[in-house]
C-alpha distance (Angstrom), angle and dihedral (degrees) to the residues before:
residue distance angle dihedral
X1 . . .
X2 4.03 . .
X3 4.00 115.6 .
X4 3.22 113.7 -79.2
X5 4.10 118.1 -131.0
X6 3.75 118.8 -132.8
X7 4.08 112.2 -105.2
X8 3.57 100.0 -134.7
X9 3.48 120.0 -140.9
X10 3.44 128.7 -116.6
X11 3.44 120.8 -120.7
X12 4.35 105.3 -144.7
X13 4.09 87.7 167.6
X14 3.33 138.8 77.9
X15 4.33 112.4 -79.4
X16 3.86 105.9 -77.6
X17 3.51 123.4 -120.3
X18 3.93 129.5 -106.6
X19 3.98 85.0 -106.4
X20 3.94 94.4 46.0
X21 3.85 103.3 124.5
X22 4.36 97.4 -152.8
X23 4.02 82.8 51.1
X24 3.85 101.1 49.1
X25 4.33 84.1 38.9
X26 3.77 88.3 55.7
X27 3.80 96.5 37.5
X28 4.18 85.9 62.6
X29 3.78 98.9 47.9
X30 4.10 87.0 47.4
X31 3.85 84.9 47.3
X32 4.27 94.3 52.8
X33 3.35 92.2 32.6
X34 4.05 96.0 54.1
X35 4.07 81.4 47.9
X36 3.74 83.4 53.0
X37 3.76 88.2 -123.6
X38 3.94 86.8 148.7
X39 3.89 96.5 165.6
X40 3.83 92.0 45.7
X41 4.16 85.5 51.5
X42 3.96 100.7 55.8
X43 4.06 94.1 80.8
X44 3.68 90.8 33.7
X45 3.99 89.4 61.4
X46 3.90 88.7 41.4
X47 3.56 85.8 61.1
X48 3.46 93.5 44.3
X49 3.86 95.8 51.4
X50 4.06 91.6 45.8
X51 3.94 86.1 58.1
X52 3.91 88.6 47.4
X53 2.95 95.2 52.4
X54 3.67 89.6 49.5
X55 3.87 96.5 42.3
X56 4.41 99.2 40.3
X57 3.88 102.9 15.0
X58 3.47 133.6 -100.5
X59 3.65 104.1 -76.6
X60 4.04 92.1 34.4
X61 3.73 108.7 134.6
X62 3.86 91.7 -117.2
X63 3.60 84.8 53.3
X64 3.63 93.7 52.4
X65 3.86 93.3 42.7
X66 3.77 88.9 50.3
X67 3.58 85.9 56.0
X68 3.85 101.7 44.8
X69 4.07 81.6 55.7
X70 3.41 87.5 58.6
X71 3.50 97.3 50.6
X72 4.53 83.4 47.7
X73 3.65 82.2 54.8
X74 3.41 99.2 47.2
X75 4.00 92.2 54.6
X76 3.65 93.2 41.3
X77 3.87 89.2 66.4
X78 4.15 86.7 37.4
X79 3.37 101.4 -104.7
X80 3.46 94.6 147.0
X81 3.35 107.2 163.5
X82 4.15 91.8 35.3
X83 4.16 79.8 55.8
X84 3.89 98.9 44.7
X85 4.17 90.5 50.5
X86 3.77 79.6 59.0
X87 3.29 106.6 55.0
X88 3.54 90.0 37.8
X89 3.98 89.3 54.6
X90 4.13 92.4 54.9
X91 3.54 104.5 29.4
X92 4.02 100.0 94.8
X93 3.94 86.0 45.8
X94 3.99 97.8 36.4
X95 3.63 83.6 52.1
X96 4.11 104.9 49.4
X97 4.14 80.0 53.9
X98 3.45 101.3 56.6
X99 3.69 103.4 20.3
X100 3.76 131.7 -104.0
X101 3.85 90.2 -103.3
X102 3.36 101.5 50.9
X103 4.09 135.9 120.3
X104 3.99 83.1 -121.2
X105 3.71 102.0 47.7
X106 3.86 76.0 42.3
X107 3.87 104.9 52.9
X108 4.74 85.2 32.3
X109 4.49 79.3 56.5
X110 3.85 83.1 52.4
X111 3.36 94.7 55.8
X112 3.82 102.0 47.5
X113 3.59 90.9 53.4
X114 3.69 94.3 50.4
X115 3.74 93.4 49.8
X116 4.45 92.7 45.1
X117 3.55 80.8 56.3
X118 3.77 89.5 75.7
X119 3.43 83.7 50.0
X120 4.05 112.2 61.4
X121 3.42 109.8 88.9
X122 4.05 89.6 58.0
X123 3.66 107.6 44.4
X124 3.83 101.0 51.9
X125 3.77 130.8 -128.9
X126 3.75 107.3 -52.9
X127 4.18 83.5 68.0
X128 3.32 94.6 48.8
X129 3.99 90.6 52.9
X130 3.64 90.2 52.6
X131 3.34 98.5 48.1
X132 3.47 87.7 47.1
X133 3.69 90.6 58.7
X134 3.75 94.2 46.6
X135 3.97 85.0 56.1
X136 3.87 89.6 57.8
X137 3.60 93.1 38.7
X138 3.88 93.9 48.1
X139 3.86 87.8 47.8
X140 4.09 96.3 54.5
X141 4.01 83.8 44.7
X142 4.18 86.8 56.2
X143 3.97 85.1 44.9
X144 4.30 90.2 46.8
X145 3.47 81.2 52.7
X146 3.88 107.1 43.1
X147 3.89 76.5 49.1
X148 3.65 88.4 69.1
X149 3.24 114.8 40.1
X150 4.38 103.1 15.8
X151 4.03 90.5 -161.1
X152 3.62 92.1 70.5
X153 3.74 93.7 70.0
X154 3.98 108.8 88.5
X155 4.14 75.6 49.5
X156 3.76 101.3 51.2
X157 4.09 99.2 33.3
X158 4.10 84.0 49.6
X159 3.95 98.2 45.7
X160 4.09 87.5 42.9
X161 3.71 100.8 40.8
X162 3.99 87.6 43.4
X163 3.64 83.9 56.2
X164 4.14 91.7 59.3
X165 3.37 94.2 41.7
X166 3.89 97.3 51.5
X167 3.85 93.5 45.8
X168 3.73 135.0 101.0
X169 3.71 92.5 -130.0
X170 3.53 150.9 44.7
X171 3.71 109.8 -101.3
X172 4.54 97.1 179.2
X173 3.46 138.5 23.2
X174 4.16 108.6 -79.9
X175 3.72 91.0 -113.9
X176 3.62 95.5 55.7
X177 4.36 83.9 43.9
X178 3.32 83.6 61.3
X179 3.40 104.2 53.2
X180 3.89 93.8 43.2
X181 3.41 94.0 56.8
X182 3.67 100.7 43.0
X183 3.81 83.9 59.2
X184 3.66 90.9 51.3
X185 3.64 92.2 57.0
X186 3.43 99.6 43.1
X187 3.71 90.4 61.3
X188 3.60 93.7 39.3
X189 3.51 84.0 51.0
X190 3.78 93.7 53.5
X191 3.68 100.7 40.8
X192 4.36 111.5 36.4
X193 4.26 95.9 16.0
X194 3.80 130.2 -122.8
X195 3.63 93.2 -70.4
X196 3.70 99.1 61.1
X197 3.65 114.4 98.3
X198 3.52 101.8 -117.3
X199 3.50 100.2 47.9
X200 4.34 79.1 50.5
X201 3.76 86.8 57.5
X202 3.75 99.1 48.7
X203 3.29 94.8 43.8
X204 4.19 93.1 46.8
X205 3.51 80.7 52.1
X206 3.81 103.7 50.9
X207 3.84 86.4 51.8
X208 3.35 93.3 63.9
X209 3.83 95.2 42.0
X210 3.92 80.9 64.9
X211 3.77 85.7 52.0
X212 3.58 93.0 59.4
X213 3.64 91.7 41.2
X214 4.08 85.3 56.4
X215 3.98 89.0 -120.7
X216 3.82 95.1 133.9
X217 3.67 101.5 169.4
X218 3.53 90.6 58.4
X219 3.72 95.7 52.7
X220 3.87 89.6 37.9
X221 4.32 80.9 55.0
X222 3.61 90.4 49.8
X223 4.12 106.0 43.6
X224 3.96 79.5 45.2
X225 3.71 94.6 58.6
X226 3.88 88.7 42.3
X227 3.39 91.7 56.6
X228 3.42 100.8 54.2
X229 3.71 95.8 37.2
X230 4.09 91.2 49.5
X231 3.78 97.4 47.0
X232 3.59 103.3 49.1
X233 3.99 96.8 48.3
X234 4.15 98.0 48.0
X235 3.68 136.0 41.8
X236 3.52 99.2 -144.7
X237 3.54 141.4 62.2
X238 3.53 110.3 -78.9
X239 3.19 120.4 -168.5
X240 4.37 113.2 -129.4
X241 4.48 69.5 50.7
X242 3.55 93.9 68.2
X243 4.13 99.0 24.2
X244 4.28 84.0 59.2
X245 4.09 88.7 50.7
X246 4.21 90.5 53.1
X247 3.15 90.3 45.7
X248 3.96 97.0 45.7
X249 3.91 80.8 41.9
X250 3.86 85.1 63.5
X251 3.82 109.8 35.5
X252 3.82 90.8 47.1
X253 3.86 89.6 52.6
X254 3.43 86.9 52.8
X255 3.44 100.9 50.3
X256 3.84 82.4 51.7
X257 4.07 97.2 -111.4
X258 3.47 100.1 131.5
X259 4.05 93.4 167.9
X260 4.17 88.4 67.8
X261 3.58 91.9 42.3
X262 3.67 89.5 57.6
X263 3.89 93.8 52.9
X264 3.50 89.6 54.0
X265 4.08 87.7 43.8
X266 4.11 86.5 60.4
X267 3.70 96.2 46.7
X268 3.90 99.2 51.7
X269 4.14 76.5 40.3
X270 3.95 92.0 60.9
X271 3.86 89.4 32.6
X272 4.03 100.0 67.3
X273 3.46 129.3 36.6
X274 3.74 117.0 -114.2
X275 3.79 123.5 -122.3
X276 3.66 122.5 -158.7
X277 4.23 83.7 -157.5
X278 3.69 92.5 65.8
X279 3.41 132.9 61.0
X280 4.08 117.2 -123.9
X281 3.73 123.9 -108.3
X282 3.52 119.2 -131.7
X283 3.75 118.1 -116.5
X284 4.25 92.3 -156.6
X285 3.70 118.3 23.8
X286 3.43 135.4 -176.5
X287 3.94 131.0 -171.6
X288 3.39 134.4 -125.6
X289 3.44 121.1 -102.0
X290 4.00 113.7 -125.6
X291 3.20 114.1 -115.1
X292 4.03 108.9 -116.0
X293 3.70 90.8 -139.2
X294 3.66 94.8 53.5
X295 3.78 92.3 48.1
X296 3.68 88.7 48.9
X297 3.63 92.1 55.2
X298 3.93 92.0 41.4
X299 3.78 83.7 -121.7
X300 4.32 114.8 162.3
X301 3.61 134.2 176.3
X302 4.05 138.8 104.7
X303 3.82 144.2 -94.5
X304 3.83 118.6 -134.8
X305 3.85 108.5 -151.7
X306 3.74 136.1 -177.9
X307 3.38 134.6 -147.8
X308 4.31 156.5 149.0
X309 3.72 122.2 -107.2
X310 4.08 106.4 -145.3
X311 3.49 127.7 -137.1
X312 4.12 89.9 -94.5
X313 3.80 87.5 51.5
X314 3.65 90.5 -105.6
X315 4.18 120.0 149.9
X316 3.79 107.7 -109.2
X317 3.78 142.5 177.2
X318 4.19 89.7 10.6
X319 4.11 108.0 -161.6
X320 3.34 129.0 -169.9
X321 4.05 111.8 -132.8
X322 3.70 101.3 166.4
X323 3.56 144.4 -1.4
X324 4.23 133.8 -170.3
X325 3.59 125.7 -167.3
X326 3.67 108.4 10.8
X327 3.91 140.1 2.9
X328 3.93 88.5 -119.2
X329 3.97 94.9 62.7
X330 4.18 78.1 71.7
X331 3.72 98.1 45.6
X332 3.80 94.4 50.6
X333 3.83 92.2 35.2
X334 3.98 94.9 58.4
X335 3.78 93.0 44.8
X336 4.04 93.3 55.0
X337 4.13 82.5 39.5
X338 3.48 89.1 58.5
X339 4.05 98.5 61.2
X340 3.72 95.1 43.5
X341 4.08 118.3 116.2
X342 3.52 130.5 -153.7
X343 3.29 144.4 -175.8
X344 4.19 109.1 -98.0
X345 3.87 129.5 -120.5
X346 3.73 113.8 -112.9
X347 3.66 130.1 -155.0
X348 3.94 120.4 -163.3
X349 3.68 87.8 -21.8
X350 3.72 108.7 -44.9
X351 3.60 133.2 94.1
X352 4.20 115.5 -102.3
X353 3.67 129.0 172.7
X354 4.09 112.2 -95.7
X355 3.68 99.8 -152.5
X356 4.18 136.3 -167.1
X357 3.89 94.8 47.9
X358 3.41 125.1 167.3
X359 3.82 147.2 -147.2
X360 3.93 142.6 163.1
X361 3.73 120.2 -140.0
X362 3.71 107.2 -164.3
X363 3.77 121.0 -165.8
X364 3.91 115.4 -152.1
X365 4.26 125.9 172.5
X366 3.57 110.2 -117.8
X367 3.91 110.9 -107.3
């Protein structure tokens, strides 16, 4: 999850006094949080919100702002559900202050959803519906407010598609993803240029949307353009740069063009520095097959294998070194070895073949 900013509170009263007790409680959380001491600034905000509450009231808007932070701080150490019971706790109040169709009740909507994402898989289906409904609800609210005032919409699209895209779950239907976030680019697009970060992000995202949505050539069209807008305009590795040559690495294998895989092979190659300490990653994998007889039998275990990486990232010279359970865990393991790519070693700028590589296999019956 991204940093969260501190909402700063906002002062309706008169300036508090060196010996006001909410001001010197607030002043220490600002202090550990600034330090990004997060742990240390939970109790100090406590304290800050029981004096608040003392000092403005308990549904005060710097009493509810207070307690929004805490609910930001709460998520930034992953406290998820600590941070959801929060915003759930303020959100009828929080939103009678600054209006249900407002860019804050807006942008503190965002922020729930993004933090019940964490939540899904343990709360069962009737939470996911709701927050599914809160999705489409806080989308029609962006639209009410695009409505309104048209220049917000590069903002609002970005904040709520950045939302999907960061989350842990799937908040609408693919199709209607789709359609979000091609909107979002396009304005992006329009407004900042393809170079600017966001509009990067959106569109990284979008591609693999279309993955999802088993539209390759459109993603393949996207991570292409990526590529070539990325590279030119930095001289460093960025990272949607190298994400859009995996991925090419993988959907051209797939489509069986090994040739294209392999230039995008050589440019992650030349990209990131290669360490003999660490053990590549493949760029295209494919599993083993288990063997039938050996899931018959209820048999498990693993094959150790070694073997070169060629200068075109290529699997070569595949060796069996050890093998547990059954001789077909090898067979089967060396075959799927075979079709694996990687990015290649390079050596004062030119591609060389890293040799005595290793990898495990293991085999396990599904439980």
């Amino acid at each position: 999850m991204q940093k969260i900013a501190i909402l700063l509170v906002l002062l309706c009263s008169a300036t508090p006094t060196l010996a006001d007790a909410f001001s010197d409680a607030y002043s220490a959380y600002q202090q550990a949080y600034e330090q990004e001491q997060y742990e240390q600034a939970i109790p100090l905000l406590k304290t800050a919100i029981t004096e608040a509450k003392s000092k403005f009231g308990e549904n005060h808007i710097n009493t509810l702002n207070l307690q929004y932070s805490l609910g930001n701080n709460l998520a930034q150490i992953k406290k998820h559900a600590d941070a959801y019971s929060q915003y759930e706790a303020i959100a009828e109040s929080y939103a009678d202050k600054v209006g249900e169709e407002s860019i804050e009740y807006y942008e503190f909507s965002l922020q729930r959803l993004l933090v019940s994402s964490y939540l899904m898989s343990s709360n069962g289906d009737g939470f996911r519906r709701k927050q599914m409904t809160r999705a489409r609800q806080t989308l029609a609210l962006a639209e009410d407010l695009i409505d309104e005032s048209p220049q917000l919409e590069s903002r609002l699209l970005y904040q709520f598609v950045k939302t999907l895209q960061d989350s842990r779950a799937g908040f609408l239907k693919l199709e209607r993803n789709i359609d979000v976030t091609k909107r979002a680019y396009e304005s992006l697009l329009s407004k900042l240029g393809e170079q600017d970060l966001r509009t990067l992000s959106i569109h990284f995202y979008l591609a693999k949307l279309y993955e999802a949505q088993k539209q390759y050539d459109n993603a393949i069209e996207i991570y292409e353009r990526l590529v070539s807008i990325v590279g030119p305009a930095t001289d460093f590795s960025h990272p949607y740069e190298l994400g859009a040559h995996a991925r090419l690495v993988y959907l051209y294998e797939n489509k069986g063009q090994s040739d294209k895989a392999t230039e995008h092979c050589l440019a992650i190659g030349e990209m990131t520095p290669w360490s003999d300490d660490i053990e590549p990653t493949p760029l295209y994998r494919k599993p083993p097959d288990f063997p039938i007889s050996a899931a018959r039998m209820g048999r498990e275990g693993w094959a150790r294998l070694s073997f070169d990486i060629t200068p075109g990232g290529f699997v070569d010279n595949i060796k069996v070194l050890d093998v547990k359970g059954s001789d077909s865990f090898a067979k089967v393991s060396k075959e799927a070895l075979a079709s694996w790519r990687y990015a290649p070693k390079f050596v004062d700028g030119e591609p060389v073949k890293a040799e005595n590589i290793s990898v495990q296999m293991d085999f396990k019956v599904g439980r």
